[in-house]
VMD Tcl script that builds the backbone (N, CA, C; Angstrom):
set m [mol new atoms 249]
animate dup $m
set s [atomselect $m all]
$s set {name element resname resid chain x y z} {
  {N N UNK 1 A 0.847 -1.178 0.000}
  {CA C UNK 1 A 0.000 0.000 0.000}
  {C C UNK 1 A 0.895 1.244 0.000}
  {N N UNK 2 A 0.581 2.332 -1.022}
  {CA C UNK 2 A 1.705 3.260 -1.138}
  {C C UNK 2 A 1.170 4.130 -0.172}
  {N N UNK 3 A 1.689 5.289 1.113}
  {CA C UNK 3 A 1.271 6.103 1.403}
  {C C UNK 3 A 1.671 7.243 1.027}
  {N N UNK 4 A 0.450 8.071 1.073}
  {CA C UNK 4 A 0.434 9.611 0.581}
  {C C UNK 4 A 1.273 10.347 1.443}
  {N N UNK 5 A 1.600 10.833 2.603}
  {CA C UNK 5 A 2.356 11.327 3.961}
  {C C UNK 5 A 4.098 11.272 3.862}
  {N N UNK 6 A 4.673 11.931 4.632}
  {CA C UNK 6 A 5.955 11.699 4.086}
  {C C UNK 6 A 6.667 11.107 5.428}
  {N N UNK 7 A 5.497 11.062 6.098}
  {CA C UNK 7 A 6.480 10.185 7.421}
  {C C UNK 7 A 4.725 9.208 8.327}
  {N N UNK 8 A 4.942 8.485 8.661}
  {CA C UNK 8 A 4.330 7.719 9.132}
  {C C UNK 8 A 4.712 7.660 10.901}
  {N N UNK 9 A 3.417 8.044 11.563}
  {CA C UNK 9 A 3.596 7.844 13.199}
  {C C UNK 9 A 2.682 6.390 13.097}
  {N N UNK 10 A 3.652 5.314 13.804}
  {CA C UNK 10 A 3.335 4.061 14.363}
  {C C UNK 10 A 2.692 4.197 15.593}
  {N N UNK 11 A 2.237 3.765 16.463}
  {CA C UNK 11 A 1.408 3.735 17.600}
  {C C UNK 11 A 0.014 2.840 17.821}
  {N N UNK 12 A -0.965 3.008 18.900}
  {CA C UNK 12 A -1.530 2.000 19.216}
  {C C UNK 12 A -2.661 3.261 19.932}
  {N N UNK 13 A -4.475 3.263 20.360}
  {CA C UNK 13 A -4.793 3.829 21.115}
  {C C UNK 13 A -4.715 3.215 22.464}
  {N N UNK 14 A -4.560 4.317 23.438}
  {CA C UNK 14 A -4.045 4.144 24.907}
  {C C UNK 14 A -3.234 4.175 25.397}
  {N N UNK 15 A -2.099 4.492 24.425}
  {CA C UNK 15 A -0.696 4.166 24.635}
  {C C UNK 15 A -0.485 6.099 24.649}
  {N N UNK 16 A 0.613 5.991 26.114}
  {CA C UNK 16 A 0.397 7.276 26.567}
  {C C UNK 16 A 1.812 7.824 25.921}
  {N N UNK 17 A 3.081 7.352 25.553}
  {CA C UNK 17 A 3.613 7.481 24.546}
  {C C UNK 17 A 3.483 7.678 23.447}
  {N N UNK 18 A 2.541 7.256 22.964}
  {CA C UNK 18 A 1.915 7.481 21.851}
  {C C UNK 18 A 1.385 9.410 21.574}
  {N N UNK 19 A 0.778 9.276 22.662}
  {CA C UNK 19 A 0.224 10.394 22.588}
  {C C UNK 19 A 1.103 11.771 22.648}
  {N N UNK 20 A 2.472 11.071 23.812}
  {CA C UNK 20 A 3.309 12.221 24.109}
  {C C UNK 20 A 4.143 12.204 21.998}
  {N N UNK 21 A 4.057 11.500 21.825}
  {CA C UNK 21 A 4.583 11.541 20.426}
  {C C UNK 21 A 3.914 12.471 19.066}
  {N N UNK 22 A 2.826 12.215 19.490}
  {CA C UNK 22 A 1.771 12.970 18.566}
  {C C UNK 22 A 1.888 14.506 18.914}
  {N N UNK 23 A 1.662 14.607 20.100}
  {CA C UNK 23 A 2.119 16.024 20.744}
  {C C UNK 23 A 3.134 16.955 20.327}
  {N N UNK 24 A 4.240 15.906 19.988}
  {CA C UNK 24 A 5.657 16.722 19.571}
  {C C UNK 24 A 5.547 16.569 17.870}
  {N N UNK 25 A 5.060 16.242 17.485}
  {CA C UNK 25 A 4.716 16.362 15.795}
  {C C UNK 25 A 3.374 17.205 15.841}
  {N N UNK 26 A 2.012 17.626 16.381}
  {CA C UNK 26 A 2.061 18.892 16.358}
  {C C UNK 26 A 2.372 20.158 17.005}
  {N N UNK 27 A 3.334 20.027 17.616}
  {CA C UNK 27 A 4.352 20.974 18.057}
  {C C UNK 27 A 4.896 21.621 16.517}
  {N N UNK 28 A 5.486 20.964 15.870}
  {CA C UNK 28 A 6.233 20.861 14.972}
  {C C UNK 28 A 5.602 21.916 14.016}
  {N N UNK 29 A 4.330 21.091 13.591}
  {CA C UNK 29 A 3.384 21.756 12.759}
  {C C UNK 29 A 3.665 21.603 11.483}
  {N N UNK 30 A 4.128 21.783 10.743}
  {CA C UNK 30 A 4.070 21.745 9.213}
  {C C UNK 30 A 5.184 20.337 8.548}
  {N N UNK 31 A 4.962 19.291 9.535}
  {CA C UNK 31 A 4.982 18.200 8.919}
  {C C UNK 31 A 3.834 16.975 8.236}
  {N N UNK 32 A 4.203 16.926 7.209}
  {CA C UNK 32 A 2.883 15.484 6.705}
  {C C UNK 32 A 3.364 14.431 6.981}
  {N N UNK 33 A 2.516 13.972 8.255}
  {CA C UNK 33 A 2.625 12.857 8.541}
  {C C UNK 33 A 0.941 12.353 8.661}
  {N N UNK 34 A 1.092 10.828 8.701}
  {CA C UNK 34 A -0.166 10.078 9.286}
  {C C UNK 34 A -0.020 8.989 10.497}
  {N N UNK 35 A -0.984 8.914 11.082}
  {CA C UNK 35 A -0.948 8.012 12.368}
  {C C UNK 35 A -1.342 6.799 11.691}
  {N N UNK 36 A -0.672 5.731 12.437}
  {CA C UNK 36 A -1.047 4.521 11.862}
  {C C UNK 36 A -1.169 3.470 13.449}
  {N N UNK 37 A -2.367 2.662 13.361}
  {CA C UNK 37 A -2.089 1.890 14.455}
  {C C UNK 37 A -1.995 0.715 14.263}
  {N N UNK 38 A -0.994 0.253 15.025}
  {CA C UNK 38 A -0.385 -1.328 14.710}
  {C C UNK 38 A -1.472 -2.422 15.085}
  {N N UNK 39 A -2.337 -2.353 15.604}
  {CA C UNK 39 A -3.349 -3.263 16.043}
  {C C UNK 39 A -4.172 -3.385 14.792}
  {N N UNK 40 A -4.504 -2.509 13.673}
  {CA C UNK 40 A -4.915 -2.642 12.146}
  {C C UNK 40 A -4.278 -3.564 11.535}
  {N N UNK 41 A -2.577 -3.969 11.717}
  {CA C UNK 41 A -1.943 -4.480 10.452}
  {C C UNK 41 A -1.363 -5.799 10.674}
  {N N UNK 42 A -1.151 -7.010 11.088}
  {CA C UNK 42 A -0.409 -7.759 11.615}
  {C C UNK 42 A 1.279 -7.926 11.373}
  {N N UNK 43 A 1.785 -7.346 10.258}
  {CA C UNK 43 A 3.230 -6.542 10.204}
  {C C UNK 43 A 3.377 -5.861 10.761}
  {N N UNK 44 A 2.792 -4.968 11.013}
  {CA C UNK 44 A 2.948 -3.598 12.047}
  {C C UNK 44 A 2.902 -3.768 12.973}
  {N N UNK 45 A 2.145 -4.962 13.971}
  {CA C UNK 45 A 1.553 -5.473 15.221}
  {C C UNK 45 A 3.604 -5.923 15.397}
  {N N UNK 46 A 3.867 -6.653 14.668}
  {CA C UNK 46 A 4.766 -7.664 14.484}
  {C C UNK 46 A 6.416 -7.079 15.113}
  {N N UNK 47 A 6.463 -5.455 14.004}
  {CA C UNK 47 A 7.499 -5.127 13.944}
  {C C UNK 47 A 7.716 -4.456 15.139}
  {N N UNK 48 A 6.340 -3.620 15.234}
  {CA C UNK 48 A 6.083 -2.288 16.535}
  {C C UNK 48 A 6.105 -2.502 17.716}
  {N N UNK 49 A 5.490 -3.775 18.127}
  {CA C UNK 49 A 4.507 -4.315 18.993}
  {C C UNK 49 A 5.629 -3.704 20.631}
  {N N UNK 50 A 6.924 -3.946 20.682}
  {CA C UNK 50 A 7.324 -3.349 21.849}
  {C C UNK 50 A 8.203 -2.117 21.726}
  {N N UNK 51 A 8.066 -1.614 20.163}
  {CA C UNK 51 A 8.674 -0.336 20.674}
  {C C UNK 51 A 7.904 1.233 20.151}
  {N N UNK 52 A 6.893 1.071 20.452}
  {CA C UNK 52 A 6.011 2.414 19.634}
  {C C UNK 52 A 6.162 3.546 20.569}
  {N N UNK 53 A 6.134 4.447 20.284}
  {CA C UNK 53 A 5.945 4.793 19.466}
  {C C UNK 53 A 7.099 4.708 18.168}
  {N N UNK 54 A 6.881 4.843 17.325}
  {CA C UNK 54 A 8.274 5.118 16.145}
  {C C UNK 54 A 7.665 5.756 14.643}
  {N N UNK 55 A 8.749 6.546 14.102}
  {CA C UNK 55 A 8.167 7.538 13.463}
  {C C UNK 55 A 8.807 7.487 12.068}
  {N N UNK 56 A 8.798 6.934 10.954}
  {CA C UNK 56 A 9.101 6.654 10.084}
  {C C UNK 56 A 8.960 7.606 9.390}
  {N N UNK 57 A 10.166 7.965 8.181}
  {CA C UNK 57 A 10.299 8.458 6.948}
  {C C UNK 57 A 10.079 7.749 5.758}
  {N N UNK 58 A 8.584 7.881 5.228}
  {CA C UNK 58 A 8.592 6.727 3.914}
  {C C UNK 58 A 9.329 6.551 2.654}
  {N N UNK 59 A 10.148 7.848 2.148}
  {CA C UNK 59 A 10.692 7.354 1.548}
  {C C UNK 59 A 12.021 6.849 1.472}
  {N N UNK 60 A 12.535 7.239 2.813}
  {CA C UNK 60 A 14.316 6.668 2.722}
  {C C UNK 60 A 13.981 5.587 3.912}
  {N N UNK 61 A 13.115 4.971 4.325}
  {CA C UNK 61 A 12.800 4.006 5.488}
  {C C UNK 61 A 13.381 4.160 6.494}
  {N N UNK 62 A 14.080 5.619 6.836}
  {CA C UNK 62 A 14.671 5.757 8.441}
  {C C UNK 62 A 13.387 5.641 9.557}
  {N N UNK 63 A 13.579 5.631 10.587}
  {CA C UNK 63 A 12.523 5.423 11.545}
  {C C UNK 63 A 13.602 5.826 12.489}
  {N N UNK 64 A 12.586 6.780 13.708}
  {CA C UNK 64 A 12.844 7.143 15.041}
  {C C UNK 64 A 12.409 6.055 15.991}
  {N N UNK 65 A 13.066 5.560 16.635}
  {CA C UNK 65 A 12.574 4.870 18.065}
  {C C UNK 65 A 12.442 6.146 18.896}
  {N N UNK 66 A 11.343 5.740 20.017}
  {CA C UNK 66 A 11.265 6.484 21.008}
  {C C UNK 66 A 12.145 5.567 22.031}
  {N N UNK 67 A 12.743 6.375 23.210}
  {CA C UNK 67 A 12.527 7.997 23.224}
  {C C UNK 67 A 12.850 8.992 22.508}
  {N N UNK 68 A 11.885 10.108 22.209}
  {CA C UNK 68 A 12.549 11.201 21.597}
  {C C UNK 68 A 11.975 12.267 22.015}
  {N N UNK 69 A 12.965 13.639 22.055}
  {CA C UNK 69 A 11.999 15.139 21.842}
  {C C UNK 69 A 12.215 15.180 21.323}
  {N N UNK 70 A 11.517 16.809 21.414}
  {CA C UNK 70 A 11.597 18.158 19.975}
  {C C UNK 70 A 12.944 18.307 19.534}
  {N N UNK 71 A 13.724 18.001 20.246}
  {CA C UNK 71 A 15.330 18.142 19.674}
  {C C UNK 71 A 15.528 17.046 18.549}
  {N N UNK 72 A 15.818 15.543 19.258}
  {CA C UNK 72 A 16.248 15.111 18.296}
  {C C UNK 72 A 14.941 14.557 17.094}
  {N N UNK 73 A 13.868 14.867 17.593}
  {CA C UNK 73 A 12.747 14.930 16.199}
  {C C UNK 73 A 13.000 16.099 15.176}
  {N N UNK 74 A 13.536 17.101 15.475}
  {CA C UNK 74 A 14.417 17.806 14.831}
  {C C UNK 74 A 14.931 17.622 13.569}
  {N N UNK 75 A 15.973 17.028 14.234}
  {CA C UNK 75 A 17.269 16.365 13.804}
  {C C UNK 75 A 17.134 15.259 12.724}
  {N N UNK 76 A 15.972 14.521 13.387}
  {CA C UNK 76 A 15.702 13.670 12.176}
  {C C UNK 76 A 14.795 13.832 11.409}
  {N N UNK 77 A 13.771 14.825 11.199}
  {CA C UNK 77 A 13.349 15.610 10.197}
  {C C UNK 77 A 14.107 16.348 9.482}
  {N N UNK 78 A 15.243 17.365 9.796}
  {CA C UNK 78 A 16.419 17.431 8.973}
  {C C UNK 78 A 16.927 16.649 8.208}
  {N N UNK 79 A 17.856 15.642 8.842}
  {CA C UNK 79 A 18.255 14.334 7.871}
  {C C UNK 79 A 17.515 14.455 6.869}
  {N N UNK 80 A 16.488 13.887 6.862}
  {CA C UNK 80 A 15.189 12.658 6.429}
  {C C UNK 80 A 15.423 14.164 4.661}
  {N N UNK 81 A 15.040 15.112 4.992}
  {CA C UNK 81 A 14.783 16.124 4.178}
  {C C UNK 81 A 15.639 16.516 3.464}
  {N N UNK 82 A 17.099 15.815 4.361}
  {CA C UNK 82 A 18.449 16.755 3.460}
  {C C UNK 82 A 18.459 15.504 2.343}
  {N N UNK 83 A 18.150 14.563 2.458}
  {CA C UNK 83 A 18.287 13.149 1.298}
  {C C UNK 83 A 17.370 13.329 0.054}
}
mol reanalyze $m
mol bondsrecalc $m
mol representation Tube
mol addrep $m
């Protein structure tokens, strides 16, 4: 499935990480991203399942593990953009 978004937030509802994650991407604000929850996909269940939140760049396949802030979400929105 191709996605439209240029970064993908992994996560789950209830998950309070999750949420602190979402928080700091709209902090951010003028990133396209989409939420995706791993309990939808059984790959995603598979890959995610103990470390979500994580925040993927779709087209160079980097991914953030949490933990993270606004700093190094930063940082790897930089990267991700300088490629």
């Amino acid at each position: 499935m191709e996605r439209s978004s240029d970064y993908t937030l992994y996560g789950t509802d209830g998950c309070h990480l999750c949420e602190q994650a979402q928080a700091l991407m709209e902090q951010i604000g003028a990133v396209d991203y989409c939420s995706t929850d791993i309990i939808d996909n059984d790959d995603d269940l598979a890959r995610y399942r103990v470390v979500i939140p994580v925040l993927k760049h779709n087209q160079s396949e980097r991914e953030l593990l949490w933990p993270f802030d606004i700093t190094t979400l930063n940082a790897f929105l930089e990267q991700c953009s300088a490629n």
